[in-house]
LUMSE-350949 format. One record per residue: y, z negated, x of N, C-alpha, C in turn. Coordinates in steps of 0.2 Angstrom, whole numbers, plus 5000, padded with zeros to 4 digits. Atoms other than C-alpha are relative to their C-alpha. Layout:
// LUMSE-350949
YZXYZXYZX;...
//
This chain:
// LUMSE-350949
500250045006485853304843500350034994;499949935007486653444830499550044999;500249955003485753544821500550064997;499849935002486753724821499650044998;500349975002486253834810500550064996;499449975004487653994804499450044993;500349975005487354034787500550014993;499449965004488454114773499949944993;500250045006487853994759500649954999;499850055001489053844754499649944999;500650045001487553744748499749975005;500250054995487253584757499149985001;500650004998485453574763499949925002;500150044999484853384761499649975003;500550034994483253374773500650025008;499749964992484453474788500549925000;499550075001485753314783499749935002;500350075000484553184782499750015009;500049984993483953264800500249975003;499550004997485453244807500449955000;500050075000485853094802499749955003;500450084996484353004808500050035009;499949994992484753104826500749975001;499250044998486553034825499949915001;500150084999485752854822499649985005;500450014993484552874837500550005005;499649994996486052924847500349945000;499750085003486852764840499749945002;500450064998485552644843500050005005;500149994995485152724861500749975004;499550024995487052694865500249914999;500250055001487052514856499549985007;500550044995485552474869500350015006;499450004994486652544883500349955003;499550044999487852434880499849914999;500250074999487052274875499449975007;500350004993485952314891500549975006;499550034997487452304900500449945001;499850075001488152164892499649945002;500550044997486352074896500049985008;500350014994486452124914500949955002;499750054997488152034916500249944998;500350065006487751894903499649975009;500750024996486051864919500649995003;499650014991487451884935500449934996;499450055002488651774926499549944999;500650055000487051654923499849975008;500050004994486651684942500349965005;499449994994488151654949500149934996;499850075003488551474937499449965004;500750035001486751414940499949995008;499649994992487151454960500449945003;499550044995488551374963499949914993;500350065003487851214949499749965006;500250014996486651204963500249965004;499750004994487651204976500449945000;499650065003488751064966499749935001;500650065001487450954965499849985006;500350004991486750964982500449965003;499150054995488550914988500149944998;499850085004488750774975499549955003;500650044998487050704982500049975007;499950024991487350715001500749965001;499350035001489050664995499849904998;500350075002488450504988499649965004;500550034995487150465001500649975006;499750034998488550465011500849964999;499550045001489750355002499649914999;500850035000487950244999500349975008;500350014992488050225019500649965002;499150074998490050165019500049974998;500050085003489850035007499549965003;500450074997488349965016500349985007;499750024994489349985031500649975001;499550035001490849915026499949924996;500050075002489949765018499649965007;500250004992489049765036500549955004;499550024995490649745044500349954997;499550055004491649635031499849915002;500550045001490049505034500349995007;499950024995490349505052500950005003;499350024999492249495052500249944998;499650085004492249325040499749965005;500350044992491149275055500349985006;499350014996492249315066500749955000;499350055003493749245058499849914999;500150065000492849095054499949975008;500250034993492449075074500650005002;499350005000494249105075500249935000;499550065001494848965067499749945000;500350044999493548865072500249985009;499550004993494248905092500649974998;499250045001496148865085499749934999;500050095001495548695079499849995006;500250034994494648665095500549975005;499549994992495948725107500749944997;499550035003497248635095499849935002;500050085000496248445096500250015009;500150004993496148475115500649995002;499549994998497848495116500649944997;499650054999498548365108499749925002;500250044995497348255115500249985006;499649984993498048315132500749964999;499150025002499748285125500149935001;500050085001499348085121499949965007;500650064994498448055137500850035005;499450004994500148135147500749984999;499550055005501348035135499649945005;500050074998500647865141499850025009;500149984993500347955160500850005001;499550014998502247985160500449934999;499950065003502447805151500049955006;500350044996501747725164500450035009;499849964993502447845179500849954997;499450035002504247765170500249945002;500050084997503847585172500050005006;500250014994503247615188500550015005;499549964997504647715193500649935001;499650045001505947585187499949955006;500250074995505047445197499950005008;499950004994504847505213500750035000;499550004999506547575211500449955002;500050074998506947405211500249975002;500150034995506147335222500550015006;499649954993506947465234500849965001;499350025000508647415230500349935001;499950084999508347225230499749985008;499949994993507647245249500750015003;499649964998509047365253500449955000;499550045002510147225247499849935006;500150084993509347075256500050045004;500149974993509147175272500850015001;499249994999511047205271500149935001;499850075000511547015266499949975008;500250054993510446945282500350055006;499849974995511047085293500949985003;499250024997512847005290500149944998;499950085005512346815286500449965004;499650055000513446745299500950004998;499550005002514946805292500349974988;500150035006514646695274499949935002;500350054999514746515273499449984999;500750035007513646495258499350015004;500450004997512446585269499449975007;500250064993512246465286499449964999;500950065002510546385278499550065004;500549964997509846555285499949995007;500250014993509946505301499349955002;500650034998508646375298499649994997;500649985004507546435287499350045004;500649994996505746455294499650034997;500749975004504846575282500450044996;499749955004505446745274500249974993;499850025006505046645257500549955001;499550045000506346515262500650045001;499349925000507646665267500250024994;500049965006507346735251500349954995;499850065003507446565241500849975002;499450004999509046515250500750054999;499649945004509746695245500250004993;499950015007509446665227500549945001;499850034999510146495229501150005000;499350014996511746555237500250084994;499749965004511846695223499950075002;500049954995511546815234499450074997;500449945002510146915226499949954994;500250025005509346865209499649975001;500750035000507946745207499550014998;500749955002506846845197500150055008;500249954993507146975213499749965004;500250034994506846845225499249995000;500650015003505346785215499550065003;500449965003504746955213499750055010;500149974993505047005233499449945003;500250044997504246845239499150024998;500749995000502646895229499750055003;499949944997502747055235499849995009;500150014994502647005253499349975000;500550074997501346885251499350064998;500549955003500347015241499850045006;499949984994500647135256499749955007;500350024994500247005271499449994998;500550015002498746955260499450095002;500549934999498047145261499950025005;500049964995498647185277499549945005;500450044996497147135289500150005008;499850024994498347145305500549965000;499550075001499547005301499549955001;500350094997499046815308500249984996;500150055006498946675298500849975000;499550005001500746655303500650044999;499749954999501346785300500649994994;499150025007502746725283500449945006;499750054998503346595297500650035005;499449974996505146625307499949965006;499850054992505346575326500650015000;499550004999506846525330500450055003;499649954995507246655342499950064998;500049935006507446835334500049994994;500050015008507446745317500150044996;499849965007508546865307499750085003;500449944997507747025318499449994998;500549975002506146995313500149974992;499949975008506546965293500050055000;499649935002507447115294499250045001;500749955000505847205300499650024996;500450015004504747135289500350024993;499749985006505847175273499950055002;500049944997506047345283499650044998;500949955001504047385282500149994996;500449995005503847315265500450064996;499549955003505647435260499450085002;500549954997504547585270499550014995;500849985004502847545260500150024994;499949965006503847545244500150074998;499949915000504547695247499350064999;500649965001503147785249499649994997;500250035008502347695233500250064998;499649965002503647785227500050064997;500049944997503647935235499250054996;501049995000501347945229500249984993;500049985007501847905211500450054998;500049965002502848035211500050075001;500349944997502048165218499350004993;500549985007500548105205500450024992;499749965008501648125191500150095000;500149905000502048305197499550035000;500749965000500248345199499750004993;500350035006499848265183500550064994;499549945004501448375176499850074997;500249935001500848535182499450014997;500649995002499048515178500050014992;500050005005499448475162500550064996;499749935003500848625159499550065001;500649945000499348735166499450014994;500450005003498248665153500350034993;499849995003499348685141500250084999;499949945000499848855145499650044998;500750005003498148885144499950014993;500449995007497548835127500650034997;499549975004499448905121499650074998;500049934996498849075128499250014995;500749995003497149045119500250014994;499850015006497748985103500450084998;499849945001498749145104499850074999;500449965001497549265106499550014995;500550015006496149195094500550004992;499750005006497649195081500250095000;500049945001497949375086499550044997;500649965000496349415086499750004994;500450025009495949325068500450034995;499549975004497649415061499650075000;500249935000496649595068499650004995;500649995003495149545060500349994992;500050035008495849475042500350104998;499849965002496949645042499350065000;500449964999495449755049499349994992;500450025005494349655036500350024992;499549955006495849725022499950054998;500249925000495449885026499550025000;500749985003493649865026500050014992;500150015008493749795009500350054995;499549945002495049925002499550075002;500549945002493750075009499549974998;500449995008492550004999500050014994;499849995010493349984984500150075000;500049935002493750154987499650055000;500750005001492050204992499650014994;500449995005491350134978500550044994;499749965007492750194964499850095001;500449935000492150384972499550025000;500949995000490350344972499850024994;499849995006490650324953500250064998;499849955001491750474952499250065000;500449944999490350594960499349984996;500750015002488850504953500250024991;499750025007489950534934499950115000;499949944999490150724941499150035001;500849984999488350744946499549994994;500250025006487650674930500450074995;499749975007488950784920499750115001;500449914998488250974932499450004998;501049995000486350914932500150024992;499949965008486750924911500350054999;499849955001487751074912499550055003;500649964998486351144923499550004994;500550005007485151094908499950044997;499949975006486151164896500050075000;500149954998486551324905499350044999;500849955000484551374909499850004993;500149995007484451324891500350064995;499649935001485751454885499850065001;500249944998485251584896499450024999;500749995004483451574891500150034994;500149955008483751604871500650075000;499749954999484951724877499650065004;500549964995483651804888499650034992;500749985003482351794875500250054990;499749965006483651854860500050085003;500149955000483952014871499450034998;500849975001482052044872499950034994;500349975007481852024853500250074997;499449925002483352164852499850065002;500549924998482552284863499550014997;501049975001480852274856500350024992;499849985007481752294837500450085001;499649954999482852424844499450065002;500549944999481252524852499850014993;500449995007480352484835500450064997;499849955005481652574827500150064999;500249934997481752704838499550044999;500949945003480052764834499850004994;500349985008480152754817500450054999;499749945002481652854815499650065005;500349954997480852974828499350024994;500449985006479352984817500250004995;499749965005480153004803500350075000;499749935000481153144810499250065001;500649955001479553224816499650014994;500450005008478753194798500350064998;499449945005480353304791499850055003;499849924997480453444803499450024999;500649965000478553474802499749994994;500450015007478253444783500450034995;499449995005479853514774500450035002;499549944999480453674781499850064995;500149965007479653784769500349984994;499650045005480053664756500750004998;499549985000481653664760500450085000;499849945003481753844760500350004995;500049975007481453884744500449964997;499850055006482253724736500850045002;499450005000483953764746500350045002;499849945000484053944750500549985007;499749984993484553924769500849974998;499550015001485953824763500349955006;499750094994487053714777500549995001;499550034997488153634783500450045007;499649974994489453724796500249965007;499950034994489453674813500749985002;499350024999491353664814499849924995;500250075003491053514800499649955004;500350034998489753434807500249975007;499750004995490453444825500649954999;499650035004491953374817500049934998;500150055001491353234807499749935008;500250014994490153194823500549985004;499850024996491453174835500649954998;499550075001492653054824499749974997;500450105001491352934822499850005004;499950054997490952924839500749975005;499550044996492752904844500149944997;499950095001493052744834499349985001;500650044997491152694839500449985004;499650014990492352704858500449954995;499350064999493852614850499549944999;500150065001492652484842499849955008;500150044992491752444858500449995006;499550034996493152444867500449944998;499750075001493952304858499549955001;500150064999492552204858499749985007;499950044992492152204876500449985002;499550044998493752164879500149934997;499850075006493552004865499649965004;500550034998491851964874500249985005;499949984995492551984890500549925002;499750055000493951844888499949974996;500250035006493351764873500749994997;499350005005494751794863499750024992;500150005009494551764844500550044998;499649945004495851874838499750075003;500249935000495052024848499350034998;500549995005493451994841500050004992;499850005006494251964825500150084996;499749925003495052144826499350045000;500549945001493352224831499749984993;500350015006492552144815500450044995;499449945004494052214806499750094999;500149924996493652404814499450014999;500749975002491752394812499950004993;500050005009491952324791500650075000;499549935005493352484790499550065002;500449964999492152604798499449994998;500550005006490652544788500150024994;499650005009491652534772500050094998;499949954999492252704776499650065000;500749964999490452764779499750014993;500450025004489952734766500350034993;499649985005491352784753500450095000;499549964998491952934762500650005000;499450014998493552874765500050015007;499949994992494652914781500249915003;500150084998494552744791500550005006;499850004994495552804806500949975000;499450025000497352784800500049934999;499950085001497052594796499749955005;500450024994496052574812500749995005;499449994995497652644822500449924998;499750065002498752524811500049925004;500350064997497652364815500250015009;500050024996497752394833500950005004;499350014999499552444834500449945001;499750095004500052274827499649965007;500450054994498852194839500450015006;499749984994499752284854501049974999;499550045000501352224847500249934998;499950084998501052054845499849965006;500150034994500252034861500850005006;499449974996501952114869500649934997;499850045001502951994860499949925001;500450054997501851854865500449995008;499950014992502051884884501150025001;499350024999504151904882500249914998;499850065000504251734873499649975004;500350044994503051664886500350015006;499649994993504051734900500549965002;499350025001505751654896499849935001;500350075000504651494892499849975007;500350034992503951494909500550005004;499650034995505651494918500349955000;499750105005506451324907499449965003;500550064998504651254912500049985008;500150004993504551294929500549965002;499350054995506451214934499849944996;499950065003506151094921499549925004;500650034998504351024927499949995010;500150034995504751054945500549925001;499550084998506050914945499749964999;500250065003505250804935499249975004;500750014998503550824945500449965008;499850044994504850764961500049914998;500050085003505350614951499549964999;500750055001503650564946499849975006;500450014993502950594963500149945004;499650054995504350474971499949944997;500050075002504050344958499349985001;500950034999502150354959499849965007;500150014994502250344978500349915001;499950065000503250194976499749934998;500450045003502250114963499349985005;500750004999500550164973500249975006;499750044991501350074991500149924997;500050065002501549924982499749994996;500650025005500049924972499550005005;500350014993499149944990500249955000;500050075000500049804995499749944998;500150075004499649694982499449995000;500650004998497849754983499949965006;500250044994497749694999500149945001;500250075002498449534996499849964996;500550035003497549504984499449995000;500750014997495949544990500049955005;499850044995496549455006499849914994;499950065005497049314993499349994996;500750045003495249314984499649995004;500650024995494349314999500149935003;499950085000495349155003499749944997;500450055006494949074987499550005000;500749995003493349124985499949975007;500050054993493249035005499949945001;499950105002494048875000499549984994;500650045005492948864983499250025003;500650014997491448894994499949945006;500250064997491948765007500249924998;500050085004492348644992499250014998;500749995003490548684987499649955005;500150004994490148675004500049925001;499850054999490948505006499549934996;500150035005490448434990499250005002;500749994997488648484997499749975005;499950044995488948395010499849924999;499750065002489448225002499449974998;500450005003488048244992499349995004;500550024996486748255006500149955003;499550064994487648135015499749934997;500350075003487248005003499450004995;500649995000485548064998499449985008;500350054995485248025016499949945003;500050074998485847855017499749964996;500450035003484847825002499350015001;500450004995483547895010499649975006;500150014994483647825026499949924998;499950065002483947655017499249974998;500450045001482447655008499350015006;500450014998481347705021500049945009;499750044994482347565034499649934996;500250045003481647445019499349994999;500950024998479747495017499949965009;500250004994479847495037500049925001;500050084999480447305038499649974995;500550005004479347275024499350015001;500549995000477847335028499649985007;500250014994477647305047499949935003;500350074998477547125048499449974996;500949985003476047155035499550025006;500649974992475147255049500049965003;500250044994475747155062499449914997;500250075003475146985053498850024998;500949985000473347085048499550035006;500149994992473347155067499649935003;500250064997473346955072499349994995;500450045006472246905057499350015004;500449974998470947025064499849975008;500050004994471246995081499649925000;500450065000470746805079499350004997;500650005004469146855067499850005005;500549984996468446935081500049965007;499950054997468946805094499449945000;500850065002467846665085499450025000;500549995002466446785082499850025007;500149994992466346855100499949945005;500150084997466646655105499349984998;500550015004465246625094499350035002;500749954993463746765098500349995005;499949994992464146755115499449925002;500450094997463346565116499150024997;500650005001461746635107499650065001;500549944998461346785116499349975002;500450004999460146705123499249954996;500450005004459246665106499850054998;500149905007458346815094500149964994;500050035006459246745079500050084997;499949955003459246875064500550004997;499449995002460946875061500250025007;499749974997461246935075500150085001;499949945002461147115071500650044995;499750025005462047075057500950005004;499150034994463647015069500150045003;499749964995463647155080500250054997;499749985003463847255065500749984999;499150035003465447165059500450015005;499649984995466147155075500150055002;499949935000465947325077500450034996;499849985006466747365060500849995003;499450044996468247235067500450045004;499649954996468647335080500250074999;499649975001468847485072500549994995;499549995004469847415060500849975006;499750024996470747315073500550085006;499849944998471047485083500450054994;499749965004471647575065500649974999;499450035002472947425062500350025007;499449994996473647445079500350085001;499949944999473747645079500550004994;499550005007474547615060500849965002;499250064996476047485070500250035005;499549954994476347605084500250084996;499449925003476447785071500549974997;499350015005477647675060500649985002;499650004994478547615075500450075001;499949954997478647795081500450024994;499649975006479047855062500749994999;499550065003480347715060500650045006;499449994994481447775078500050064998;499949935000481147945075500450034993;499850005008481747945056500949995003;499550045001483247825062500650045007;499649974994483747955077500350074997;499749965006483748095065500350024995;499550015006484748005053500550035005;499450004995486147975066500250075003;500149924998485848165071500650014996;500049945006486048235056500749964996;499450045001487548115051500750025004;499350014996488648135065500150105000;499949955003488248335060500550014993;499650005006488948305045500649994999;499550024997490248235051500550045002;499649964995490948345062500050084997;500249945007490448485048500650014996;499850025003491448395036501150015001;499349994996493148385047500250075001;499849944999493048555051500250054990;500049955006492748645033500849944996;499350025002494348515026500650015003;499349964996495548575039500050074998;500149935002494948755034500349994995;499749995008495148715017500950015000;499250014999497048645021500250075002;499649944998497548805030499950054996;499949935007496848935018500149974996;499650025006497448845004500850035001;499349974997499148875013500050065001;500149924997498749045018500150034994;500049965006498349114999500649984997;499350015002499749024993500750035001;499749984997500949095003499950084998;500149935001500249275000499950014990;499850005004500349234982500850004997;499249995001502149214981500150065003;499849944998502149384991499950054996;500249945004501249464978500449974994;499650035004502349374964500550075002;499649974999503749484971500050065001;500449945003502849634973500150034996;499949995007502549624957500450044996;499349995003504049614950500550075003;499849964999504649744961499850074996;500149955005503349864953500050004992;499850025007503649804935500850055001;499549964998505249884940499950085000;499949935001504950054945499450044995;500649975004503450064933500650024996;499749995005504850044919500450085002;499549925001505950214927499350074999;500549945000504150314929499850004992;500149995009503850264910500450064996;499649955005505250364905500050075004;499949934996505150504919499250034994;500849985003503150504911499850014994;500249985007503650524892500450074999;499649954999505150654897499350075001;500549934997503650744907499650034994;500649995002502350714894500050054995;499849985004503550804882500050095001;499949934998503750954893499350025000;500849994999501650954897499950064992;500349985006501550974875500150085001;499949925001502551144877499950065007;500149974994502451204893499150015003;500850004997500551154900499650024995;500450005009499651164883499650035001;500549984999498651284888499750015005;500550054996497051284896499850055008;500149964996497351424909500850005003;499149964995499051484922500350054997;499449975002500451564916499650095001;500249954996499751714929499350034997;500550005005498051704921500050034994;499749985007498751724904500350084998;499849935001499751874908499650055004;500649934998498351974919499650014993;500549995005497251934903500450064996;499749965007498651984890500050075003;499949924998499052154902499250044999;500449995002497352184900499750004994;500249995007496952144883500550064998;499449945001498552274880499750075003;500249955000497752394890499550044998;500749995002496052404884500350034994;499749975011497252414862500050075003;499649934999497852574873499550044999;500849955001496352644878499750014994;500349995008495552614861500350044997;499449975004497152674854500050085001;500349934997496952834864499650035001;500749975005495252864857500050034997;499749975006496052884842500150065001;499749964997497152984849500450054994;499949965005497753144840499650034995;500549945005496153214833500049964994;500150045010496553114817500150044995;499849935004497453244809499550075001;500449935000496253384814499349964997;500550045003494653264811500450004990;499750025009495653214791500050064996;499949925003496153414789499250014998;500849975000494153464793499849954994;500150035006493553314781500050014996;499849985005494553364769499950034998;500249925003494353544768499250004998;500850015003492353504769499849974994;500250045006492353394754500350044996;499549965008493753524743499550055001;500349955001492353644748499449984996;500850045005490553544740500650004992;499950025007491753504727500150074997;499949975005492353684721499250045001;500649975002490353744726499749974994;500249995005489953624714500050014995;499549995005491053664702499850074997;
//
């Protein structure tokens, strides 16, 4: 792209210049498109590769959603059939609960009764035992010597009370006792209370003997039923304990499992939200992106097509020169030129700071760094200036970057030092955080769950005060209901029946009546077997109107009583529910009271670990990349000033010498 030409002249040749000139700026443009070409193709990949993994983001957020979409309906799925559950729970506990104190009443007045029983034939036994002793030794008693001529157990017995010997209620009670007994027994004779004189006090004794025997084994049969009745009843009880115990185990899995449904929902949906906030914020960065990359597409285009444009003018131009104004040129400047040591010269230190320029600002592109695009801006205004004035640009170029290489080096020292204060500083304090946060967030779980637990309570009981209230309210829409339709009924039916009779006699007289003159042709009589025709169908619609309102009237009054005793049995169930969970939420309300307070507590120590930190974040995290980050970029922005720098290099002085001496030479040729 020189134009060498040796020639002895000093005399600078203007068209050879202007030449060589516009081949220096072809060369310039051509390396320009090089580079903004390249900068396009990694512009596109960098477009590529964002636009890629956008895709890729979104794809995930969506499938990601669908399936957080799937746990919440599956966790409202479940939560439905666990209040189900639960409710069938303590719908069991009540059951098993009335059964059991039902049982309880019925073996309270069962062992009541086993007591009395007990006592009385105890008794008895003792008050036989006793007479059967007395008479076994009545001849050694005076007071007793009436026994010898007593003729009837009941006179034995009587004579005993008499002589003090037994009680008289006992005597009383034994006398009956026997007679009760001889009566039932159907192998005793009609004499059988009477004494013979011969064995007299041997056969008392017998007979007191049996009845002693039969008590006892009374005895003996109520108290084997009380033990049957005992066990039965610890078995039943066992039982329903054992039930009770399960259904309350089983309603505690469900309420905690139903905690945990409810808690991955709320989690569920708070990250459904997160991703569908994330998915919204890619699908517009994807927008914006293809937006981007288009007018950046379509600005390189414009650059290329300007850049060719330009190219072919200056080509034709140069072609206009060389093939229009060599002759011209002759004569006008006598083979005058420029010296290829100059040209070569100038030539090569304008494209080494072209190299420094574009070396800095790839690198400024590159990290987007505004001071290093600041510097190239700098570098390309001192090399145009330069160009244009003939001044040397190079010394001031060196300068500028000099300084830039030593405050990026003084930068990465005082960030060194800063990052190991931060590092001890920010690990501690991130332990401390961590440990308060953990304690905060286990008792903020907690509280979640019994509060959820606790709203799902309430929100229970004001469903089955709704419930109740709903209740009450149909309850006596029914009885106003059922009242007025018990009063049409009573009202209305002795009407029919009364128009039923009414009928019934019309037809009666008139049937009595034609009957006697069938065997006239009067002309009423056509007439008549209409009516009485008529009659009976009405007589047939009144009675079918007295049997539906009958039917209505029972069926009305069966599925009042129904629907009543439903209510009923409705009403008792959901006000015990109410009672317990009222007690339940209450009780989990003073739990989470306490909670509370607990975390009010350690919120206040993380308050202050979390303004300490926030203090440390201002100077230490502040910015928007890693420590490591920062210093690959800076070693690199540092090594790129060098390269530049060593562009420069040394041919500054031999470049400023050659200038110099070419410019001291125009000026003593013009001279």
């Amino acid at each position: 792209m020189l134009l060498v030409v040796l020639a002895s002249s000093s005399t600078v040749n203007p068209i050879n210049k202007v030449i060589s000139q516009l081949a220096k700026m072809q060369g310039d443009i051509i390396q320009e498109g090089k580079e903004a070409q390249q900068m396009y193709n990694e512009f596109a990949e960098m477009c590529e590769d964002r636009s890629r993994d956008l895709h890729n983001e979104i794809k995930s957020s969506k499938a990601k959603g669908a399936e957080l979409k799937a746990a919440i309906e599956k966790a409202v799925a479940d939560g439905t059939v666990l209040e189900e559950k639960i409710s069938d729970a303590a719908a069991g506990t009540s059951d098993a609960e009335a059964e059991l104190k039902k049982a309880t009443v019925m073996r309270k007045k069962e062992n009541s009764d086993f007591t009395v029983e007990q006592e009385e034939l105890q008794k008895t036994i003792s008050t036989i035992e006793r007479a059967i002793s007395i008479i076994e030794r009545e001849g050694s008693s005076a007071s007793l010597a009436q026994l010898k001529s007593a003729q009837s157990i009941t006179e034995v017995l009587a004579t005993m009370a008499e002589a003090e010997a037994i009680n008289s209620d006992d005597a009383a009670h034994l006398s009956a006792l026997m007679q009760t007994s001889q009566d039932s027994s159907e192998d005793e004779t009609e004499d059988a209370g009477t004494v013979t004189s011969e064995g007299q006090s041997g056969q008392i004794t017998d007979t007191l003997e049996a009845l002693l025997d039969k008590t006892q084994k009374q005895l003996e049969a109520a108290r084997n039923n009380e033990n049957n009745a005992k066990n039965a009843y610890d078995m039943l009880k066992q039982g329903l304990t054992d039930k009770m115990k399960t259904i309350t185990k089983e309603m505690a899995e469900a309420k905690k499992t139903k905690a945990a449904t409810s808690e991955a929902q709320a989690t569920a949906t708070g990250n459904l939200e997160v991703t569908q906030k994330d998915l919204s914020e890619d699908e517009k960065e994807l927008a914006e992106l293809h937006r981007e990359c288009l007018d950046k597409a379509t600005s390189f285009e414009e650059d290329m097509t300007s850049h060719n444009e330009e190219l072919k003018a200056l080509a034709e131009a140069k072609k206009i020169l060389v093939a229009t104004t060599g002759g011209a040129s002759q004569q006008s400047y006598d083979l005058a030129q420029t010296s290829f040591v100059q040209v070569s010269s100038e030539t090569a230190s304008e494209n080494r700071g072209t190299q420094a320029l574009h070396t800095v600002r790839r690198m400024g592109l590159k990290y987007h760094s505004g001071s290093l695009m600041s510097l190239a801006n700098h570098i390309e205004k001192t090399l145009r200036y330069s160009g244009q004035s003939g001044a040397d640009p190079f010394g001031k170029v060196k300068s500028m970057v000099e300084s830039m290489i030593n405050k990026l080096q003084k930068e990465a020292e005082s960030e060194a030092k800063k990052k190991d204060y931060c590092d001890k500083e920010m690990g501690e304090t991130q332990i401390s955080k961590e440990d308060k946060e953990w304690s905060i967030e286990k008792l903020k779980t907690q509280i979640d769950v019994l509060s959820s637990e606790t709203k799902t309570l309430k929100a229970e009981v004001s469903r089955l005060d709704k419930e109740l209230g709903s209740l009450v309210r149909t309850q006596a829409e029914m009885d106003k209901l059922r009242a007025e339709e018990k009063s049409l009924y009573t009202k209305n039916k002795p009407i029919m029946e009364q128009g039923l009779e009414g009928v019934k006699s019309a037809l009666k007289v008139l049937r009595e009546y034609f009957a006697q003159d069938q065997g006239s042709e009067s002309s009423n009589s056509g007439a008549a077997g209409g009516i009485i025709g008529m009659l009976e169908v009405v007589e047939s619609d009144f009675s079918k109107g007295i049997a539906e309102m009958t039917s209505s009237e029972e069926s009305a009054a069966a599925e009042y009583t129904a629907a009543t005793n439903e209510n009923n049995v409705a009403k008792a169930t959901k006000e015990q529910d109410v009672k317990f969970k009222t007690a339940e939420y209450v009780g989990y309300e003073k739990t989470i009271s306490d909670f509370q307070s607990d975390k009010s507590g350690v919120k206040s120590e993380l308050d202050a670990v979390l303004e300490y930190f926030s203090s440390l974040k201002k100077d230490c995290v502040a910015a928007p990349s890693s420590y490591e980050d920062r210093k690959k970029r800076r070693d690199d922005e540092m090594a790129g000033l060098r390269e530049a720098l060593n562009s420069l290099g040394s041919d500054f002085l031999q470049t400023r010498t050659l200038r110099g001496s070419a410019r001291q030479g125009r000026m003593e040729s013009s001279d």
